[in-house]
Structure formats: C-alpha cells, structure tokens
C-alpha positions in Angstrom: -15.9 62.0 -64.1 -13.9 65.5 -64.0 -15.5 68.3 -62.7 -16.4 71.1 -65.5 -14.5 73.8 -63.1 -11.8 71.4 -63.8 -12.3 70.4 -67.4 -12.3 74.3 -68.3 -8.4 74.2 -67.0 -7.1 71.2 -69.0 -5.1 72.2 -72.4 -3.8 69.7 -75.1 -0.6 70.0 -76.2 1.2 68.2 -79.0 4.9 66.6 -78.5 6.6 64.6 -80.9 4.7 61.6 -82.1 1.4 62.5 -79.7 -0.5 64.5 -78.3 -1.1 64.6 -74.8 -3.8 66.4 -71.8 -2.4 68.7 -68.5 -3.5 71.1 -66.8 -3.1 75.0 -67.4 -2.1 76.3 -64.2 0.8 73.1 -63.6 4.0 73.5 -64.1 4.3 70.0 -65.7 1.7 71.0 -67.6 2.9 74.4 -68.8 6.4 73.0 -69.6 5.1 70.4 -71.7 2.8 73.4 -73.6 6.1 74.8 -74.2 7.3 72.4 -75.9 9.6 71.3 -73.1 10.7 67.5 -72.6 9.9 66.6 -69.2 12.5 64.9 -67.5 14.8 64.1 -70.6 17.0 61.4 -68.7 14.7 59.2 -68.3 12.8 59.7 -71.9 16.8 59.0 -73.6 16.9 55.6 -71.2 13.7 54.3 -71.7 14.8 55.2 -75.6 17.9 53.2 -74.7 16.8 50.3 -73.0 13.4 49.3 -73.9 12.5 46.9 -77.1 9.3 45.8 -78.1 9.2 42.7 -76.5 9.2 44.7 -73.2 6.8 45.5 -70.1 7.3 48.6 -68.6 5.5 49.6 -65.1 5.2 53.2 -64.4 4.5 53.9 -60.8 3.5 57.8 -59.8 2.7 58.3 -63.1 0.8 62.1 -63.3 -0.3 62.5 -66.6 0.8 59.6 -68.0 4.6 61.3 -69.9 6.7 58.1 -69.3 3.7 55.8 -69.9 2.6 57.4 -73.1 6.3 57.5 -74.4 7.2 53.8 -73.4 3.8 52.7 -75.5 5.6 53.7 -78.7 9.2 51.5 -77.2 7.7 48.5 -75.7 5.0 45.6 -75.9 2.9 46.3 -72.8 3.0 49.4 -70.2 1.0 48.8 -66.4 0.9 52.7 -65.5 -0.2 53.6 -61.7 -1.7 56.4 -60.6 -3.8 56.9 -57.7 -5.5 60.5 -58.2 -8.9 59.8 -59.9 -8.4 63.3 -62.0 -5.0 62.6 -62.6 -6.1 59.0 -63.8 -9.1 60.5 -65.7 -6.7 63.0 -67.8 -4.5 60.0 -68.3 -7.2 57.8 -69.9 -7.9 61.0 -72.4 -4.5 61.2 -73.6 -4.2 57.2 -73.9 -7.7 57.6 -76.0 -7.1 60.4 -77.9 -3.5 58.7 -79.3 -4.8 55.1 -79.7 -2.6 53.2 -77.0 -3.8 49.7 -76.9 -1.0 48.2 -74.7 -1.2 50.8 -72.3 -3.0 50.3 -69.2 -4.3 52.5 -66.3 -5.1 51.9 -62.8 -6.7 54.8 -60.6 -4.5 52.9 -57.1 -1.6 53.4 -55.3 1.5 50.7 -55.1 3.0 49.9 -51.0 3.7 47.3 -48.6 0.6 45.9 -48.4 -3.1 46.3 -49.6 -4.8 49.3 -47.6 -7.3 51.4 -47.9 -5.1 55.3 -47.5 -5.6 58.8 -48.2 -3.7 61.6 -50.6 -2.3 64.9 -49.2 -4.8 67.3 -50.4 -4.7 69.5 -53.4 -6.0 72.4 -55.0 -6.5 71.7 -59.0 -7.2 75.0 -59.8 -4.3 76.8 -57.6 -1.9 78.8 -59.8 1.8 77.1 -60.4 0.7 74.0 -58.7 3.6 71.1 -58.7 0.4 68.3 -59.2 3.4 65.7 -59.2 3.8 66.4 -55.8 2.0 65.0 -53.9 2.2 62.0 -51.7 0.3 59.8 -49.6 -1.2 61.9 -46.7 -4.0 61.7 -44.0 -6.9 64.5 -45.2 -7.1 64.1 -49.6 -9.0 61.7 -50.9 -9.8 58.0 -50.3 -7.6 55.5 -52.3 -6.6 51.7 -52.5 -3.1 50.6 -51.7 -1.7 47.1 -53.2 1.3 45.7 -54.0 3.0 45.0 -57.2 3.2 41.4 -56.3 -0.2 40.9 -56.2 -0.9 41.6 -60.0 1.3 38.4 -60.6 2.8 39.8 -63.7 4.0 37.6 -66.8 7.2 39.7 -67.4 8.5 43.0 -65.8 11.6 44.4 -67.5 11.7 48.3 -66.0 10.5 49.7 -63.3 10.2 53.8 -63.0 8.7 54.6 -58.9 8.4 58.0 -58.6 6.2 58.7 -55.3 7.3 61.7 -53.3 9.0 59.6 -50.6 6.5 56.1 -50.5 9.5 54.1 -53.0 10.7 51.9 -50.1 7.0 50.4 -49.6 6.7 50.3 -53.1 9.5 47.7 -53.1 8.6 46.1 -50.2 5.3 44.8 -51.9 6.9 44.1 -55.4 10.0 41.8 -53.2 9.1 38.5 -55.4 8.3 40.2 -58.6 11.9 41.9 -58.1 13.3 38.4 -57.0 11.5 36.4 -60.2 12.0 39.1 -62.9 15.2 41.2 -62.2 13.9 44.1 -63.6 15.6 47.5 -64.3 14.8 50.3 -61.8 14.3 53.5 -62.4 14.2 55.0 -58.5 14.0 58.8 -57.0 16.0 59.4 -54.2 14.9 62.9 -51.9 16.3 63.1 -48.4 13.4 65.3 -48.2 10.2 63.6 -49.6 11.5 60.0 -48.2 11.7 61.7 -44.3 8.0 62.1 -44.4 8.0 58.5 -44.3 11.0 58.3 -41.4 13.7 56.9 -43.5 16.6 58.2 -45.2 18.1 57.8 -49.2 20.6 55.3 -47.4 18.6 53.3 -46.2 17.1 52.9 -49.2 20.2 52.3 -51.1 20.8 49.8 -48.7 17.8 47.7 -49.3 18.2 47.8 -53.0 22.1 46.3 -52.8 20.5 43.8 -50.2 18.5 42.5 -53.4 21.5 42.2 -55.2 21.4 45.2 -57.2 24.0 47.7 -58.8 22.9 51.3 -58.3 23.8 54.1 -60.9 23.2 57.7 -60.8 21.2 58.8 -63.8 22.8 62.0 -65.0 20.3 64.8 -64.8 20.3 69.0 -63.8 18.0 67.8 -60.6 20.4 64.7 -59.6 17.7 62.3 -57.8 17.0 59.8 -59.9 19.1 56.5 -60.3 19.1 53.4 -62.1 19.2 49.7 -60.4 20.6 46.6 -62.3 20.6 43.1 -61.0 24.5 41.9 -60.4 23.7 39.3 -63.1 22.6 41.9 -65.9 25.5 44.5 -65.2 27.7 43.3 -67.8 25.2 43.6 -70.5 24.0 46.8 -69.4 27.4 48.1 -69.1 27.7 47.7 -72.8 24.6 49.3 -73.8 24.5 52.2 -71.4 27.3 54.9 -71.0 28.5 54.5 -67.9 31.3 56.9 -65.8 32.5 57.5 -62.5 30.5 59.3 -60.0 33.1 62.3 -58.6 30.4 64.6 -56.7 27.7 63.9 -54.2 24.5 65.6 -53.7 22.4 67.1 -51.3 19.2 65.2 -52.4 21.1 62.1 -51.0 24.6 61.9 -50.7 24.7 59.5 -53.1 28.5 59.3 -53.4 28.5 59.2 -49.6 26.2 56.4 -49.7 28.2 54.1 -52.1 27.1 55.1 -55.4 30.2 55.4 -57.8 29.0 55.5 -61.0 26.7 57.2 -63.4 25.0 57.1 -66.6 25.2 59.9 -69.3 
C-alpha cells in the first residue's frame, strides 16, 4: 500500500489512447502532465516493430510508459519493476485503463537470484529523477532473479533500462537470449555502468559475443541502442531505417566502440 503523504503527490494525466499515474514533483512525471512523450525513440520503434502476436519485457520500467504503450502493439507484456511505490502506481495505471495482458512484478532482473537493496530516495523531494535510481546498499529490501528463470514461451523485445545493472541483466537472461533471439532495446552510460566497474565496451562486447548486430537508436540524449541477432538483420534492415553512424558520443563512444550504424 502507498503511503497517504505519498498518494497526496500522485497526479493523472491523460496521453493519447490512456491515461496514466506519476508523481507531481518528477520530472517524468511533470513531462508527461505536459503532454510530453517520454522518450519518443523508443515509443516510434516499439510502434515499428511490435505486432500482436508479440511478447514484450520491459525491464526498469518506472511507471509503466513503455509497458502501458506496448499493451495496445502486442499480445502479452512482462514489465519489471523493483520499487514497491513505483510498482503500486504501475498497477493503478494498468487498472484504471483495462490492460489484461499486461503484467507487473514488484523484483529486480540480474545475474542470479539475491536478495539486494535500492539506492535510497526521497518521493516527496522537489524535481526528483525517480527513474534514477539503481541498485544500492541503504534503500529498501528487494528480490533479484533472472530472466531465465521465468522460462518464458516467447520473447520478441527486450527494453533494460537500469541505471548501470544491464550487463547482469543479460547475464541471467543468456539462454532466453540464446532460445528466442529477441530484439534489444539496451542503455548505454559510461557513467551509470561504472558504478558497477565496467565500461559501455565491454558491454558492447558481450552483446556481439552473442551474435548480435548493435545499432544506435537515434535520439537528442544518444544512449540507447538497438540489438538484432546476425540471423534477423536482413529482415530488420528492411523494416527499420537504418544509416551510417558518423559521430560518437560521450555517454559511450559508441562509434569508438564499433557501432556504425543507426536507426532514424
């Protein structure tokens, strides 16, 4: 249950199709009650490559955005989201619009199942970035698993968004990846991912290791990239725009690191 101090803060706000809860004081949030899209890159691929017979797994997923807006593209969406508020305003926003294929867990996704702690927050503190927020050592209690051990039927995108915890992520979804080749949808911060003691290339490396083409997803905050299994590139080649890559970044280097192309 949400605290009342904290139910007081939370707004509704209505985009598009649905409507959808944040808080007040967020600056998710107050984008969205501005009628902002959040993150429109990812909202025109998952428009692009998503059909109703898909599964989509949203991993770090806050309020629930992606989720929400893949319920309306695809058959079935698995959304993760280990803050118990955050999890809590999700459920209202899946209840409140009538998703039936769109399901919620309150649990983190790693290496391995754990028990772990959050970095801790402040709800209530003025211009709060709630999305982020990674695993810490002094938040609140929360259960680790892997993607692997939910044994899923069908996985056709993948969006991890964690603040710097992505390589673990994959580490524990290694046979799901291996059985299901599905689309990625991965954030790459120099900065969030040396919390962890790693860097975007090695990253980038592991995800070529599994046979994977990496784009760069075109976007005015250039972290976020696309991965395609070698035997799907073809296909997605014809249904995605897809240029050359002329300018690295300082998120991470991507052009350094090997990435040539990206998607508009």
């Amino acid at each position: 249950m949400i605290e009342q101090t904290l139910k007081n803060n939370i707004q509704i706000s209505k985009y598009d199709w649905f409507n959808i809860y944040t808080f007040k004081n967020d600056l998710m949030g107050k984008d969205i009650a501005n009628g902002k899209c959040w993150e429109p890159h990812i909202v025109k691929f998952l428009n692009n490559n998503l059909t109703k017979e898909s599964t989509f797994i949203d991993v770090g997923s806050n309020y629930g955005w992606h989720s929400i807006i893949a319920s309306k593209l695809c058959k079935e969406v698995h959304s993760f989201e280990p803050q118990k508020v955050m999890c809590e305003i999700q459920k209202m926003s899946i209840l409140e619009n009538n998703l039936e294929n769109c399901h919620i867990y309150d649990i983190a996704l790693g290496e391995t199942t754990k028990d772990a702690k959050m970095a801790s927050i402040n709800y209530l503190q003025e211009g709060i970035n709630i999305g982020d927020l990674s695993l810490g050592s002094d938040g609140e209690s929360i259960i680790v698993k892997t993607i692997d051990s939910f044994n899923f039927n069908r996985i056709d995108v993948i969006k991890i968004d964690v603040q710097g915890y992505e390589t673990f992520v994959l580490d524990g979804a290694l046979e799901s990846i291996k059985q299901h080749k599905p689309i990625m949808i991965i954030e790459f911060e120099n900065f969030q991912m040396s919390k962890f003691s790693y860097s975007p290339k090695e990253l980038f490396n592991k995800i070529k290791e599994l046979d994977y083409e990496i784009y760069f997803l075109e976007y005015t905050y250039p972290s976020d990239h696309v991965c395609i299994h070698k035997s799907m590139v073809n296909n997605f080649e014809k249904n995605n725009t897809v240029v050359t890559l002329s300018v690295s970044n300082d998120l991470n280097n991507n052009l350094d690191n090997g990435i040539t192309k990206k998607i508009i």
